[in-house]
C-alpha positions as CSV (number, residue, x, y, z in Angstrom):
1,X,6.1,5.1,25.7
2,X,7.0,6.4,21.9
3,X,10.2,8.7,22.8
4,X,10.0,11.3,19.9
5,X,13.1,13.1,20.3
6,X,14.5,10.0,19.2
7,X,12.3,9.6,16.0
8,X,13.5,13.1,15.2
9,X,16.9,12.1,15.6
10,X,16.6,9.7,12.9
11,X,14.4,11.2,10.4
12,X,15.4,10.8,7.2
13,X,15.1,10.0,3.5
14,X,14.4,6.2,2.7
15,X,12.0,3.4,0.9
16,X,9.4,2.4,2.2
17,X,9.9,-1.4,1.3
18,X,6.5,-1.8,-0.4
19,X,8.9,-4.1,-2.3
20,X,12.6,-5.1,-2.1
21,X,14.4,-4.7,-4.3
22,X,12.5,-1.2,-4.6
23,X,11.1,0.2,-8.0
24,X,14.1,2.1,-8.6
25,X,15.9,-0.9,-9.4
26,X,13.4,-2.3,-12.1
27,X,14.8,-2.5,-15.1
28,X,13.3,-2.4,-18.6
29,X,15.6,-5.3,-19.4
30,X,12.7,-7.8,-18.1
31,X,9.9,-7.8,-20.0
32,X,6.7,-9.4,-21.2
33,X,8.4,-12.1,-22.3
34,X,10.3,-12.4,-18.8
35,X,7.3,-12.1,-16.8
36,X,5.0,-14.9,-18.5
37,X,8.4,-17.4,-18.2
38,X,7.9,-16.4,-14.1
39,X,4.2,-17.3,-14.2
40,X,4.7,-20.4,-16.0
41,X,7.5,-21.3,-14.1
42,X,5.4,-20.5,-10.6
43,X,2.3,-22.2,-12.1
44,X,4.2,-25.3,-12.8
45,X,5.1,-25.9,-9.2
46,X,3.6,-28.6,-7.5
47,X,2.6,-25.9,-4.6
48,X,1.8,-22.9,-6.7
49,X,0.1,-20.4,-4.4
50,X,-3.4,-19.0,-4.3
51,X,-3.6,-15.5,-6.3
52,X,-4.3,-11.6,-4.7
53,X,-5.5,-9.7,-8.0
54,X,-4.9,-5.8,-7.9
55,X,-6.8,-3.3,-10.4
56,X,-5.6,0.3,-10.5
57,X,-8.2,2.3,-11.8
58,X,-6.5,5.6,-12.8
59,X,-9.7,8.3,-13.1
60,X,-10.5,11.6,-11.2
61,X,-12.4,14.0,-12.2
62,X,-10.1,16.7,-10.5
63,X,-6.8,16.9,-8.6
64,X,-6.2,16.7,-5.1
65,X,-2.8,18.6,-4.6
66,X,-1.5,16.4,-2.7
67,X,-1.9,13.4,-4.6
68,X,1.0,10.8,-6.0
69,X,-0.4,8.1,-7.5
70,X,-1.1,7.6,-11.0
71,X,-4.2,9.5,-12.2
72,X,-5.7,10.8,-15.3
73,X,-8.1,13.5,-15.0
74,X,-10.8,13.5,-17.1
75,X,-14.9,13.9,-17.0
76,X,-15.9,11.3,-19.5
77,X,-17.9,8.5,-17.7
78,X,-17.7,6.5,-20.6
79,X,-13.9,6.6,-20.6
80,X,-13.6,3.5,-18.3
81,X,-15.6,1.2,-21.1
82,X,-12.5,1.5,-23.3
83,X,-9.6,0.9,-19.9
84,X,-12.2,-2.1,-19.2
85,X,-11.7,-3.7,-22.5
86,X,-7.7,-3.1,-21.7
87,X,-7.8,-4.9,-18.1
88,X,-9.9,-7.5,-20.1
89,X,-7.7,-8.3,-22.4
90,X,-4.6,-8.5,-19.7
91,X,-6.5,-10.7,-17.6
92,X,-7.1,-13.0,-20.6
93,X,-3.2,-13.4,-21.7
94,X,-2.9,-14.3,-17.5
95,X,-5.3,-16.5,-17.1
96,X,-4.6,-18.3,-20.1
97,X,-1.3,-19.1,-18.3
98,X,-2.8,-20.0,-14.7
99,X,-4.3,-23.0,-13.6
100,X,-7.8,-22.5,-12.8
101,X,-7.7,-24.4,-9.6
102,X,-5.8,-21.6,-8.5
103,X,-8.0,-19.6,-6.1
104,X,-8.2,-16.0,-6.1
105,X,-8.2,-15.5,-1.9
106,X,-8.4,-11.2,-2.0
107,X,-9.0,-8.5,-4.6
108,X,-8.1,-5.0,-4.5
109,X,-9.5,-2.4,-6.9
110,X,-7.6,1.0,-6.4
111,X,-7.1,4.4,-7.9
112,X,-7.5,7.4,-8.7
113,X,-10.9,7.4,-7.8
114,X,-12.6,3.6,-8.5
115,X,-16.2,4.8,-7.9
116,X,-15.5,7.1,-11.1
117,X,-16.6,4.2,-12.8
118,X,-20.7,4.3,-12.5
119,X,-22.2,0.9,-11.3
120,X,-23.2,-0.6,-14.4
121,X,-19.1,-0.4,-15.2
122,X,-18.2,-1.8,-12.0
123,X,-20.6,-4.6,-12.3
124,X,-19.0,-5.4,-15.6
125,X,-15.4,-5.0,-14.8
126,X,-16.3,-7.4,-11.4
127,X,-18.4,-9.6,-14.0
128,X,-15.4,-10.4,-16.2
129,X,-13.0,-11.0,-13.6
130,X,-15.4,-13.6,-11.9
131,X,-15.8,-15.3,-15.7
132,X,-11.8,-15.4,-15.6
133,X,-10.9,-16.9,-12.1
134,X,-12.3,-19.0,-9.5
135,X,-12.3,-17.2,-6.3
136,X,-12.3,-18.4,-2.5
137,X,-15.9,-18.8,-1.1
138,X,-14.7,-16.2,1.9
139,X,-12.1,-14.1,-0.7
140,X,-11.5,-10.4,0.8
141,X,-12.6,-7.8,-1.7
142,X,-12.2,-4.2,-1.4
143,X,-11.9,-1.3,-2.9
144,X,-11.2,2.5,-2.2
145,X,-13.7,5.0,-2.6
146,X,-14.0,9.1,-2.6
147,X,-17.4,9.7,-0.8
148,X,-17.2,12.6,-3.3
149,X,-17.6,10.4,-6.2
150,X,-19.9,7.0,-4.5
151,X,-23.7,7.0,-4.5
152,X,-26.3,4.5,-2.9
153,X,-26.1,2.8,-5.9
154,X,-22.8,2.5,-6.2
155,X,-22.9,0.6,-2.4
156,X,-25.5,-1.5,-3.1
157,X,-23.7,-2.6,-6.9
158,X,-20.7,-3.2,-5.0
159,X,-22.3,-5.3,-1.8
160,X,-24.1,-7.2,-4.3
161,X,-21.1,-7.9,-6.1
162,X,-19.7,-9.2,-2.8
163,X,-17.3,-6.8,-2.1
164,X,-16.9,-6.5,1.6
165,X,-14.0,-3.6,2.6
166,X,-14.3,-0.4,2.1
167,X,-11.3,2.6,2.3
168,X,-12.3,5.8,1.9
169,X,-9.7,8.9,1.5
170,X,-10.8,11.6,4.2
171,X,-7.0,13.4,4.5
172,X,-8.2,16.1,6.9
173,X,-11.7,17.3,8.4
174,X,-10.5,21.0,8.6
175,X,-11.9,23.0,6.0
176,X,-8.6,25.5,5.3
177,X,-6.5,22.1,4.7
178,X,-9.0,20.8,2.1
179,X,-9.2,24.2,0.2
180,X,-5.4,24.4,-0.2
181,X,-5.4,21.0,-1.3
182,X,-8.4,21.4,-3.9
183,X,-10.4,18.7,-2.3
184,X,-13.3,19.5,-0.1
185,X,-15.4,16.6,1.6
186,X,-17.4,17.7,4.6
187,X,-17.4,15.1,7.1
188,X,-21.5,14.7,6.6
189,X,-20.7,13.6,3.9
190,X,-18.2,10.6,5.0
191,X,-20.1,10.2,7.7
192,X,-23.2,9.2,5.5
193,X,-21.1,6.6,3.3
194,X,-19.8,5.0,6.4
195,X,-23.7,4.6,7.3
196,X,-24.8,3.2,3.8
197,X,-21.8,1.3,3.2
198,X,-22.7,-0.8,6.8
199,X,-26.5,-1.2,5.8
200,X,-25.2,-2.7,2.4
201,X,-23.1,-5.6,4.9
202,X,-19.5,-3.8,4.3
203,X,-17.5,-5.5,7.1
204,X,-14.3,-3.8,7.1
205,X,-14.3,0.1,7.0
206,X,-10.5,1.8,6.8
207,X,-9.9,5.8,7.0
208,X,-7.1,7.5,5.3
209,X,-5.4,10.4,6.4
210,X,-2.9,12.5,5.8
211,X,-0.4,14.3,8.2
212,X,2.1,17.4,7.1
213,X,-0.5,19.0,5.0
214,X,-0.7,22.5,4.2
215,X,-1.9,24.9,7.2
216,X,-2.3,21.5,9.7
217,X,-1.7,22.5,13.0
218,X,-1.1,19.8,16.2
219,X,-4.8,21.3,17.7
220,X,-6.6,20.8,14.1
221,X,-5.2,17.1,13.3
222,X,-6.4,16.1,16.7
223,X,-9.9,17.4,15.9
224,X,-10.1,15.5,12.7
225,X,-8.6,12.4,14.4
226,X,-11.8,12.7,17.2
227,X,-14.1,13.2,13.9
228,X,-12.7,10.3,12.7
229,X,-12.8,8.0,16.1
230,X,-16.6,9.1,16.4
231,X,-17.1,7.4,12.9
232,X,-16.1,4.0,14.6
233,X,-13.6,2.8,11.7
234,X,-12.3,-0.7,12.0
235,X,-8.7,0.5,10.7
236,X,-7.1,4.2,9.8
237,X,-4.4,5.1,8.3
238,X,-1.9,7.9,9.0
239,X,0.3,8.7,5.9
240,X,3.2,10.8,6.0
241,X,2.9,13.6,3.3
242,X,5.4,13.0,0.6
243,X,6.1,16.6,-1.0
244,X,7.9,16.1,-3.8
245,X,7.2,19.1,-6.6
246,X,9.9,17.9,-8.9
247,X,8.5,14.8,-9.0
248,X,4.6,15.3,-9.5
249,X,4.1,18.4,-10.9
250,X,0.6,19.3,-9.3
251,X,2.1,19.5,-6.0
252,X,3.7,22.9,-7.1
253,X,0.3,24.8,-6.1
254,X,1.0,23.7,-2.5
255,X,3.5,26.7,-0.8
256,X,6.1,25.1,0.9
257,X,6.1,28.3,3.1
258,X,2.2,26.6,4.2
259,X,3.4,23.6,5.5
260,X,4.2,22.9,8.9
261,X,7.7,22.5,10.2
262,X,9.5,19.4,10.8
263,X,8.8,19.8,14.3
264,X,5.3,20.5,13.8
265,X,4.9,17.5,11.7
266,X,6.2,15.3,13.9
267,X,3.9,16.8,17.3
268,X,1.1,16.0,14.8
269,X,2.2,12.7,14.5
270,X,3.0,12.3,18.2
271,X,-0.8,13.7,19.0
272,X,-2.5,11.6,16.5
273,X,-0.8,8.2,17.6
274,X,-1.6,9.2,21.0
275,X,-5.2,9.8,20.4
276,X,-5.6,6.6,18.1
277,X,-4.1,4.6,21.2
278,X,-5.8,6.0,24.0
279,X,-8.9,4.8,21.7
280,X,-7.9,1.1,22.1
281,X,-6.5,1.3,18.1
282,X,-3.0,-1.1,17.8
283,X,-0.3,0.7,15.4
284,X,0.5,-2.3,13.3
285,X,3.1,-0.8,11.6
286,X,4.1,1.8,8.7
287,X,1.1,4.7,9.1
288,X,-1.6,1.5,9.7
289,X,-3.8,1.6,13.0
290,X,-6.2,-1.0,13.3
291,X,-9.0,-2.7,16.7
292,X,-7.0,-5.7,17.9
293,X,-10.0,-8.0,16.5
294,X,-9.1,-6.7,13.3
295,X,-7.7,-9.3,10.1
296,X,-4.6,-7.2,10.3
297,X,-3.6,-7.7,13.9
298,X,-4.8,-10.9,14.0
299,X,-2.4,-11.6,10.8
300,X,0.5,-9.7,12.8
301,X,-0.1,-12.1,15.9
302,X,0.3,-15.3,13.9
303,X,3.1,-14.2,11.9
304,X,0.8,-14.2,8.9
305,X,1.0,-10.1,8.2
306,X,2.9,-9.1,4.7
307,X,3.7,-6.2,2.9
308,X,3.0,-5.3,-0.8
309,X,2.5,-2.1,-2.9
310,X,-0.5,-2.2,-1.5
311,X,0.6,-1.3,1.9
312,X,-0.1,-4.3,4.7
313,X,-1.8,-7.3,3.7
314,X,-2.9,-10.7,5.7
315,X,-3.0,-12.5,2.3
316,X,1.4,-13.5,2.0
317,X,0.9,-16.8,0.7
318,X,-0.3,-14.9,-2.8
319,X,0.9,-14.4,-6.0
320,X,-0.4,-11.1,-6.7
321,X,-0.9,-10.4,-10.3
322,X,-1.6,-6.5,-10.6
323,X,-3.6,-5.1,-13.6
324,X,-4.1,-1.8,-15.3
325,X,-1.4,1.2,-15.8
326,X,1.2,1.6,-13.6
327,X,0.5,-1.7,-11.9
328,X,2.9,-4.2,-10.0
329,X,2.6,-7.6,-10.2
330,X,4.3,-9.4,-7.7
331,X,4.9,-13.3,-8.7
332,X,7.1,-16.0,-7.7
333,X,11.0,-14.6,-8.0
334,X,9.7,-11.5,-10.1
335,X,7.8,-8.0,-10.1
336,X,6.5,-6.7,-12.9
337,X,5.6,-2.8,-14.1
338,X,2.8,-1.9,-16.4
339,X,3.0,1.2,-18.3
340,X,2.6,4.1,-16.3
341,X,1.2,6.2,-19.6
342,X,-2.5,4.8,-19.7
343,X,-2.3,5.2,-23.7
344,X,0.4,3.3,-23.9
345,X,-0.5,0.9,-21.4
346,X,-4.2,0.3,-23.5
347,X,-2.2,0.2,-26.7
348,X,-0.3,-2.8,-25.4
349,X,-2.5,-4.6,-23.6
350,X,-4.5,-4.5,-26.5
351,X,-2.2,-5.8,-29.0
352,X,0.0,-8.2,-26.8
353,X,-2.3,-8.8,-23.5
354,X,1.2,-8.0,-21.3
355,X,2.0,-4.5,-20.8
356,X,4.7,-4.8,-19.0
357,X,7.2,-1.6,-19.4
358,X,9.8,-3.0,-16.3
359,X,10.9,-4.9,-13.6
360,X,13.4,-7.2,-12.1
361,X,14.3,-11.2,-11.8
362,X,15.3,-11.1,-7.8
363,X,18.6,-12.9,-6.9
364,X,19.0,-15.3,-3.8
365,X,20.5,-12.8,-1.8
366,X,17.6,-10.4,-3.4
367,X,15.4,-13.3,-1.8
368,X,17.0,-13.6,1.3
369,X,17.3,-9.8,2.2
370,X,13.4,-9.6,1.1
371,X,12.5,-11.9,3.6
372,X,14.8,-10.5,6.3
373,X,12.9,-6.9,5.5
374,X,9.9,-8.1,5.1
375,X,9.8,-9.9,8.6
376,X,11.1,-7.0,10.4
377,X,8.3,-4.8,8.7
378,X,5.7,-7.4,9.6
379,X,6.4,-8.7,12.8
380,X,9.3,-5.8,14.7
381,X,10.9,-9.3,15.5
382,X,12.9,-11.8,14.0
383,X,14.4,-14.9,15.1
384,X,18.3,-14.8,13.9
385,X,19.0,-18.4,14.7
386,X,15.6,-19.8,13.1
387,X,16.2,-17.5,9.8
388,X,19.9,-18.4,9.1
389,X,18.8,-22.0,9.3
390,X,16.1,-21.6,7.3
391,X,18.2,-19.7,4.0
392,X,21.5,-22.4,5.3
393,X,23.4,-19.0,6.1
394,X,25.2,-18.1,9.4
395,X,23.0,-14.7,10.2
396,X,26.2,-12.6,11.8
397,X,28.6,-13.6,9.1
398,X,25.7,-12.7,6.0
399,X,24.7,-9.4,7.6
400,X,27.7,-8.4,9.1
401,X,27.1,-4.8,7.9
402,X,23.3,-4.5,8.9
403,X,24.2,-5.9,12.1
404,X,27.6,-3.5,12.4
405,X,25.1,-0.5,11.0
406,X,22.5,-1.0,13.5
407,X,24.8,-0.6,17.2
408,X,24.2,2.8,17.5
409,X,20.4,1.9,16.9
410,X,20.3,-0.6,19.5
411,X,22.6,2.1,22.0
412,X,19.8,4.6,21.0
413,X,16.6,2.1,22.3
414,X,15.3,1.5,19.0
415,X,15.8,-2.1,19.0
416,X,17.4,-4.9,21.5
417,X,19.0,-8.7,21.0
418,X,17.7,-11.1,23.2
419,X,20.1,-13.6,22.8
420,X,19.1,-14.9,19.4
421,X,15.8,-12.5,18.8
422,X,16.2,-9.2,17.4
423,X,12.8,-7.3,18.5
424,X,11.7,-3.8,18.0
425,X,11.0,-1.4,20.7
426,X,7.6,0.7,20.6
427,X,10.2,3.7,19.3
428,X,11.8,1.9,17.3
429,X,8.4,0.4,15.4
430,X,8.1,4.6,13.8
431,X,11.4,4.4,12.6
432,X,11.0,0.6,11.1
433,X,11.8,1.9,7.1
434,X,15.7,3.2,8.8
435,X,16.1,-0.4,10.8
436,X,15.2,-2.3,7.8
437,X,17.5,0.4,5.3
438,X,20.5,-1.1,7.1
439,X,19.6,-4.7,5.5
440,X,19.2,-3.4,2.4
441,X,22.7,-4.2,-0.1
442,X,20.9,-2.1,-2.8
443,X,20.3,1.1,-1.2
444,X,23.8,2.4,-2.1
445,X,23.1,1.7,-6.1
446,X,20.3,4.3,-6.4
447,X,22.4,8.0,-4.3
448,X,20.2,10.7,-4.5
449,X,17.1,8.9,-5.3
450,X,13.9,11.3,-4.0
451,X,12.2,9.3,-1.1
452,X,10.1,10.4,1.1
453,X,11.2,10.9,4.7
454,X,10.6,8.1,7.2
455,X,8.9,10.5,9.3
């Protein structure tokens, strides 16, 4: 049993590790020139990994109020032939420094809105990546789509492309959410894309929502979460809403006064979980639901499972190289930022091929600690003994202050030692981002920082 009184005890403000170090900490002191050194360095080795490839696609056509990622809004469907011919030239300046035998195992395109781009674009984008790098004969390839924006043809482009996952943005089923949020989808209409994208051979289908939206009640989430179960997705996803107005500006037209309370937000969340596990759906961690046949629980049970910036991932082994604005690559000791202003972003991939605006050269404490965090994130376990052996480090002594930070944790139930095995408790899983905070040496460098709140 999920005790929530505790997970409201220790709601707070914190990163979501997507990364570790976290973005804040990039630095415009690495830059192109710091990042190819990494890949060359990385490619060198006589064990250089297989590659995960990331596109972010950055159209809509209109805003969703809610929305933080980096879009540009815009209704010219030609607009992405000129961004192609950017991503083009940033995959050739990468590939040029990878070996070819170097298979590409999963590839991610997401947005904004990727099924902006009609199919003839997509086919040609997909086209040139293919002409670039070899990829794995059983490679994941997804992509996220806004049943808003995809058509038949877009499916049957994309299947025949061999994409085979498909995530689609639903956020909430009740019609008063979607108008205060400026994004109305009737569930037909997801409901339909689900169909076609199974007919077209799509073997993975994930559902996004959002919880702590304007106007959501406890009673109306559940209803969209049994809309959602009848649709038969193989994973969903549960997001906590991050409002942040002084941040992203669009997220002014949502009243604060519209939103639910703390409390509220968190019965939602208790409901929904409830719901999601009563339908046989495992929480594998940070928002993510998925069937216990899925990839990702299967990843989580062999110790496999990893986190990146794009959320949970069975694909570890990787060196993700991310491409378009905004992007983070994530390779070898390094990450590296694109330009998050798409003109400037085209203007240098253009001229230099890199377009790299920041990012940071990790130290091996930044190495260790990244494990450490990314372990607990993955697997809500980790083996003290096995870990310090592994990094030649006596655990206690080298996280004396984690371990010191998280007693009243373990006195509250969120966590146990079992002689040398730190596990996780089903509470303590929700509030994962605060265990891990207290590994994190870096946290205390960034005061004031606007994250979202754990819960």
């Amino acid at each position: 049993m999920i005790d929530f009184s505790l997970v409201a005890k220790y709601d707070r403000t914190g990163p979501r590790y997507t990364s570790y170090p976290t973005a804040p900490h990039f630095t415009e002191a690495f830059t192109a020139e710091s990042f190819r050194e990494e890949i060359r360095r990385t490619n060198a080795a006589k064990d250089a990994p297989p590659l995960s490839l990331y596109f972010h696609l950055p159209f809509c056509e209109s805003v969703c109020f809610f929305c933080g990622c980096n879009v540009t809004f815009t209704s010219d469907r030609k607009r992405p032939e000129a961004y192609t011919e950017s991503l083009v030239r940033e995959m050739d300046a990468v590939a040029a420094l990878v070996d070819r035998g170097r298979r590409v195992e999963q590839l991610h395109w997401g947005g904004g809105t990727p099924t902006f781009f009609r199919p003839e674009q997509m086919r040609a984008l997909h086209e040139a990546t293919r002409a670039r790098f070899a990829f794995a004969p059983d490679a994941e390839v997804g992509l996220e789509v806004d049943p808003r924006e995809t058509t038949e043809a877009h499916l049957q482009t994309l299947a025949a492309l061999g994409f085979n996952r498909l995530s689609l943005g639903v956020q909430d089923f009740d019609p008063r959410v979607q108008k205060a949020v400026n994004r109305i989808q009737h569930e037909d209409l997801t409901r339909c894309t689900i169909a076609q994208a199974r007919d077209e051979g799509f073997t993975s289908v994930s559902v996004d929502l959002i919880y702590g939206l304007p106007h959501q009640t406890e009673a109306s989430f559940v209803t969209t979460i049994e809309k959602v179960l009848a649709l038969d997705p193989d994973r969903v996803a549960v997001f906590n809403f991050a409002y942040l107005p002084e941040m992203i500006r669009h997220q002014k037209a949502i009243p604060k006064a519209a939103l639910p309370s703390p409390g509220e937000k968190l019965a939602i969340l208790r409901r929904a979980s409830e719901a999601l596990a009563a339908a046989g759906y495992r929480y594998v961690g940070m928002d993510h639901f998925a069937k216990p046949e899925d990839d990702l629980c299967r990843a989580q049970d062999d110790g496999r499972l990893t986190r990146n910036f794009q959320g949970y991932s069975t694909h570890g082994g990787c060196d993700l190289f991310a491409f378009g604005v905004s992007a983070i690559s994530q390779v070898g000791r390094v990450y590296a930022q694109n330009h998050k202003n798409v003109h400037l972003y085209e203007a240098r991939a253009r001229a230099d091929g890199f377009a790299t605006q920041r990012g940071i050269l990790l130290t091996p404490e930044d190495e260790i600690r990244r494990e450490a965090i990314l372990r607990l994130m993955c697997d809500f376990r980790l083996d003290t003994a096995a870990f310090g052996e592994k990094h030649g480090i006596s655990f206690p002594a080298h996280f004396a202050d984690a371990l010191e930070a998280l007693v009243p944790m373990e006195r509250d139930g969120l966590l146990a030692f079992h002689g040398n095995l730190l596990e996780i408790t089903p509470t303590g899983r929700y509030l994962i981002r605060n265990i891990c905070m207290a590994f994190d040496a870096r946290l205390a460098e960034k005061p004031g920082h606007p994250f979202s709140r754990t819960v």
